[in-house]
C-alpha positions as CSV (number, residue, x, y, z in Angstrom):
1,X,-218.7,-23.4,35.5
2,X,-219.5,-27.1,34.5
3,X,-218.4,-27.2,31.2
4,X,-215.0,-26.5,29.0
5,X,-216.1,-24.1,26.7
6,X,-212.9,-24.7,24.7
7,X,-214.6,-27.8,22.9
8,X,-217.2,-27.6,20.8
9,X,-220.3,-30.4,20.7
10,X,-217.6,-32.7,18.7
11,X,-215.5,-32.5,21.3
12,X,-213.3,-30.2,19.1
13,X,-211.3,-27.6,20.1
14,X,-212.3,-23.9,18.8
15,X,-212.3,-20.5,20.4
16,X,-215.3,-19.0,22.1
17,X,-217.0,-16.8,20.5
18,X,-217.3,-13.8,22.4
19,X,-219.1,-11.2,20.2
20,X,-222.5,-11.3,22.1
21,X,-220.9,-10.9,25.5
22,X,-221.1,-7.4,27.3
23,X,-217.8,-5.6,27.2
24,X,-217.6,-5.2,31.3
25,X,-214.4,-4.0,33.4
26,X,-211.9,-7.3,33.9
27,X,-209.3,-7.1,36.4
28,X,-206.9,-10.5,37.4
29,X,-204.2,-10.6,39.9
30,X,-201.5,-13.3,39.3
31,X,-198.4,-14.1,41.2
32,X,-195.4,-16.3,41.6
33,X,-191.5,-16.6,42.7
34,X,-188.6,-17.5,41.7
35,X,-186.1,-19.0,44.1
36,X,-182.5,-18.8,43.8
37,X,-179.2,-18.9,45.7
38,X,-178.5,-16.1,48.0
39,X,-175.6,-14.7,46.6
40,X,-177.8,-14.6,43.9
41,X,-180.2,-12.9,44.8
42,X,-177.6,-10.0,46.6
43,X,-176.4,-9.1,43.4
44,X,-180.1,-8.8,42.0
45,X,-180.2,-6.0,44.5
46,X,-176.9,-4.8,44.7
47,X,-177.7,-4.3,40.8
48,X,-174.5,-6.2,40.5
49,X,-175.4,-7.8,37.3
50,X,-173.7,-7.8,33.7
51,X,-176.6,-7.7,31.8
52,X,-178.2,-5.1,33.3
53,X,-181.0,-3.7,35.6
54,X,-182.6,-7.7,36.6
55,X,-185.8,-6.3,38.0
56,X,-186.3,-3.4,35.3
57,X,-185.8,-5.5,32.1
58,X,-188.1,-8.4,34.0
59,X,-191.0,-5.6,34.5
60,X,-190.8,-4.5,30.8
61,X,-190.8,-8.5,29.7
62,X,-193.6,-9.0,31.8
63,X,-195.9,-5.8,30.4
64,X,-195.0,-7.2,26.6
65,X,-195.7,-10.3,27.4
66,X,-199.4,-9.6,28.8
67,X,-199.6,-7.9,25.4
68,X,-198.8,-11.1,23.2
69,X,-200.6,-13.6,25.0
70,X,-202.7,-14.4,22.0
71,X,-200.1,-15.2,20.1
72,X,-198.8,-17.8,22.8
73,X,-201.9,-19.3,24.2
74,X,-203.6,-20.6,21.1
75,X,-207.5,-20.0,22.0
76,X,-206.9,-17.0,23.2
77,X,-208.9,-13.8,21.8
78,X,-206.4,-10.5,21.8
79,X,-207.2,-8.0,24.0
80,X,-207.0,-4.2,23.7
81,X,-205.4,-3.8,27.9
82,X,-206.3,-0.9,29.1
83,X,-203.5,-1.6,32.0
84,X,-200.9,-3.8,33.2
85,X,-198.7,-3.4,36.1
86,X,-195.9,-5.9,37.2
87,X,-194.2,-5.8,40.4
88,X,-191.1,-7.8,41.2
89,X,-189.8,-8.0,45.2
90,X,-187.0,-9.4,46.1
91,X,-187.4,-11.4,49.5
92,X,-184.5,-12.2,51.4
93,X,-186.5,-14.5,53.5
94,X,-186.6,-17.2,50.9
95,X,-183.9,-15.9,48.5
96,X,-186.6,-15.3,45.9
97,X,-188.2,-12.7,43.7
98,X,-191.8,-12.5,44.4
99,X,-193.9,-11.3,41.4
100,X,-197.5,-10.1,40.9
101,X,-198.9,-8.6,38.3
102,X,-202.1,-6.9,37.8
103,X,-203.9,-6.4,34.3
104,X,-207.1,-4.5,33.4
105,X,-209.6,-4.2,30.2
106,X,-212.9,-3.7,29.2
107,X,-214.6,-6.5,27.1
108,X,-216.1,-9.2,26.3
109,X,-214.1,-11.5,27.9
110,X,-211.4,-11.8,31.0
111,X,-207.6,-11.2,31.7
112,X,-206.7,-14.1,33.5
113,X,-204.6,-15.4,30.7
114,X,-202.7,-12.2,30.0
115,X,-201.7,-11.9,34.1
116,X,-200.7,-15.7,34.4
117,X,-198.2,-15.3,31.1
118,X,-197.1,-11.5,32.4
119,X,-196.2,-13.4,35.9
120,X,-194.1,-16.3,34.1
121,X,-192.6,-14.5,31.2
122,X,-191.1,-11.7,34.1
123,X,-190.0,-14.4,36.1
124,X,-188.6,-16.3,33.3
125,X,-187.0,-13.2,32.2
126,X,-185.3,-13.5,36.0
127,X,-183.9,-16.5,35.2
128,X,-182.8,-15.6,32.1
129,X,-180.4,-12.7,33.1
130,X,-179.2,-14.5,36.0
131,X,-178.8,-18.3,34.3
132,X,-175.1,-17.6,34.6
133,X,-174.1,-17.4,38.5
134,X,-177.3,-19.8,39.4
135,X,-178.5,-22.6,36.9
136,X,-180.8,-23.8,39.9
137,X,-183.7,-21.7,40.3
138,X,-186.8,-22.0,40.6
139,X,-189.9,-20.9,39.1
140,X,-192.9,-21.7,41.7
141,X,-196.5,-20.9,42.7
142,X,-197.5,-19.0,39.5
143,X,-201.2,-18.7,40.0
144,X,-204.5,-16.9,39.6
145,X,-205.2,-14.8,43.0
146,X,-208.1,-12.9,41.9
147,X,-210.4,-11.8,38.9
148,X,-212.9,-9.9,38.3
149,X,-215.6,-8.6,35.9
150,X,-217.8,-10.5,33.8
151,X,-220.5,-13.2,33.7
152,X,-218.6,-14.9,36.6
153,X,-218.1,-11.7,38.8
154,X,-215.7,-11.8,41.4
155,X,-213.0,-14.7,42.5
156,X,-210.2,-14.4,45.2
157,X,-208.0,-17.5,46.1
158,X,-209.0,-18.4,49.7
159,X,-205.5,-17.9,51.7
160,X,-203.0,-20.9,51.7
């Protein structure tokens, strides 16, 4: 992994072509939190919350949102996902969701991209329903914990 492969020998930007890659099985972890008030996070549980189930409609956001990533992320390829799970905690040591989402495909090229936007757009998602009791949160720590599949095989984040 030496060189962008986003850039072309111009120095361009272009999209990799993929079409003479093995379709192999790609996995990638991502996670992140959001940090709030506590109160804030009570009624998240409590499901105290005018606009609805927090967690549920966050989940749902998150799994479309692995789906579009193509259409956000401007080099990258659309996928056909074979899965995508999204799961939302809420830790009361921290007052913050926690959020980590797994998605899975087989192809030519990895999900990395797909996990990372699934992780922000359910923790945006968060924010969104609760902007109006806690204009301070926080979105934090969205990262890649682990891929696999591929050229590249397998990656895990070494522990923080």
């Amino acid at each position: 992994m030496n060189e962008l492969t986003h850039f072309n020998e111009h120095g361009e930007a272009h999209m990799v072509n993929v079409g003479d890659k093995a379709a192999t099985r790609r996995i990638a972890v991502a996670e992140g939190w959001i940090r709030m008030r506590a109160e804030t996070l009570a009624r998240i549980v409590a499901g105290d919350n005018k606009k609805g189930d927090v967690l549920g409609i966050a989940r749902i956001a998150g799994i479309m949102a692995s789906k579009r990533t193509a259409d956000l992320v401007p080099l990258c390829h659309p996928l056909a996902l074979s899965h995508v799970r999204v799961d939302l905690e809420p830790q009361a040591n921290g007052n913050a969701v926690y959020c980590r989402v797994q998605v899975e495909t087989t192809g030519p090229t990895g999900v990395e991209m797909e996990a990372l936007t699934a992780t922000q757009v359910a923790l945006l998602t968060v924010y969104d329903m609760c902007k109006a009791v806690d204009r301070g949160m926080t979105i934090t720590d969205v990262r890649l914990v682990e891929k696999a599949g591929g050229k590249s095989g397998h990656w895990r984040r070494e522990s923080a």
